[in-house]
N, C-alpha and C positions, 0 to 999 in steps of 0.2 A: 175247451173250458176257458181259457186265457181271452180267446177270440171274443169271448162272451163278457168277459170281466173287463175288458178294456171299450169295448162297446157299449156296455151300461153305464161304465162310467162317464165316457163324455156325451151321453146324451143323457144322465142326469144332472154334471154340472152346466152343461147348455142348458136346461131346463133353468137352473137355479138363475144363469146369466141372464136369460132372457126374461123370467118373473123380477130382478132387480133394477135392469134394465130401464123396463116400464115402469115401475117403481118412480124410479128416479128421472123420465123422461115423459113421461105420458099421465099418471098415476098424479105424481105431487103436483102437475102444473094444472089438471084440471081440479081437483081439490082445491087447489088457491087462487082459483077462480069462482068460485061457487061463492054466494053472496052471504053476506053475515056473519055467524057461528058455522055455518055445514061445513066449511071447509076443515076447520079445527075437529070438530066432530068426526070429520070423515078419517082425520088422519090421525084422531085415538083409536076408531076402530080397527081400522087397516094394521095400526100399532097390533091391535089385540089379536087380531086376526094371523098376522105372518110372523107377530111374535111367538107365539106357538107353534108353527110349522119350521122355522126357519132356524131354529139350531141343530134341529135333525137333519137338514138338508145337509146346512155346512158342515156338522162334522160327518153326518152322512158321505158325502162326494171327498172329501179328505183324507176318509176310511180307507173306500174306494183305489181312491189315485195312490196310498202310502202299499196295498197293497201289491197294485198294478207296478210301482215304484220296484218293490222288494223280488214280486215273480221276474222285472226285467232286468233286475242291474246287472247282472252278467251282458246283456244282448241288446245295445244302444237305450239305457236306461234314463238315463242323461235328462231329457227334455221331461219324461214325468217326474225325477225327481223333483226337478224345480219347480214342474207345476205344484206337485204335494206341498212344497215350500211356499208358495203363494197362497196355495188356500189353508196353510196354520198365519199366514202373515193376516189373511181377510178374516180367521176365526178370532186371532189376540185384536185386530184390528173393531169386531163386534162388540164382543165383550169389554175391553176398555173406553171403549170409543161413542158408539153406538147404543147400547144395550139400555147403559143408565140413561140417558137422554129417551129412549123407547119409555122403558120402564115409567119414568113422570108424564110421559106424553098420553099415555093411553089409559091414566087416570083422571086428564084433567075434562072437563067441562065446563061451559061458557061462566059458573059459578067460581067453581075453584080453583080455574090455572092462575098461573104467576102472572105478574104485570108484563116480563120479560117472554114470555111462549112463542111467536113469534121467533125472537131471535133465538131461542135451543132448538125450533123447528131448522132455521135459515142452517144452523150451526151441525144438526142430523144431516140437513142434505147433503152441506161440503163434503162432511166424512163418506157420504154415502157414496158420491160419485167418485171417491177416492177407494173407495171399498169396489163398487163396481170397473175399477179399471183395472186394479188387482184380479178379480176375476175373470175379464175379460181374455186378460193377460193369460192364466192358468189353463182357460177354456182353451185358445189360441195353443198353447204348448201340447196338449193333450190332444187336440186335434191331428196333430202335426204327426206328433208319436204315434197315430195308428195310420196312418200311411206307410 
């Protein structure tokens, strides 16, 4: 059962890495490329889109690793714990960080964004790829730990 519990886990937060990932590597760069409005357009939706899947993930997968964390600390626990600590670091890191900047983004349209949109978009990414290193990071330790 354990075998199984540590197995979902990091092939759910691989999943989560890899959807953020592209997000932030593939995802935003072709969006800001798209001529006109689409690309702003593109990235309220995506806003509205993975803003609703993606705090079930995170704390999803955080669930996950605190539990995997709890069944191992007696038996080299070690490397999940930290992971689980990375992904509450990537979960305070959304919600303060991220969320609100989401949140204005995925209302606006070519009418009603700020004059500034742009830069809180430029401003989301930073955090983003800083947000995806921390998990990268987590994914990497949990990896590690089911070896």
């Amino acid at each position: 059962m354990l075998n199984a519990l540590e197995v979902a886990t990091v092939v759910i937060v691989g999943l989560m890495v890899g959807v953020e990932f592209s997000v932030a590597f593939i995802m935003n760069r072709i969006l800001d490329a798209l001529p006109e409005d689409s690309g702003q357009l593109g990235h309220a939706h995506g806003g509205r889109m993975l803003g609703a899947v993606m705090p079930f993930w995170y704390i999803g997968s955080l669930v996950l690793a605190a539990i995997w964390a709890v069944a191992r600390w007696q038996h080299d626990g070690a490397l999940v714990v930290i992971a689980a600590g990375l992904l509450v670091v990537s979960v305070v890191m959304s919600i303060l960080l991220l969320v609100p900047i989401n949140n204005r983004n995925k209302t606006w349209t070519p009418e009603n964004r700020p004059a500034d949109w742009k830069q809180q978009l430029n401003r989301w990414g930073r955090y983003h790829y800083a947000r995806v290193a921390v998990i990268v990071a987590a994914f990497t330790l949990l990896a590690a730990a089911l070896t």
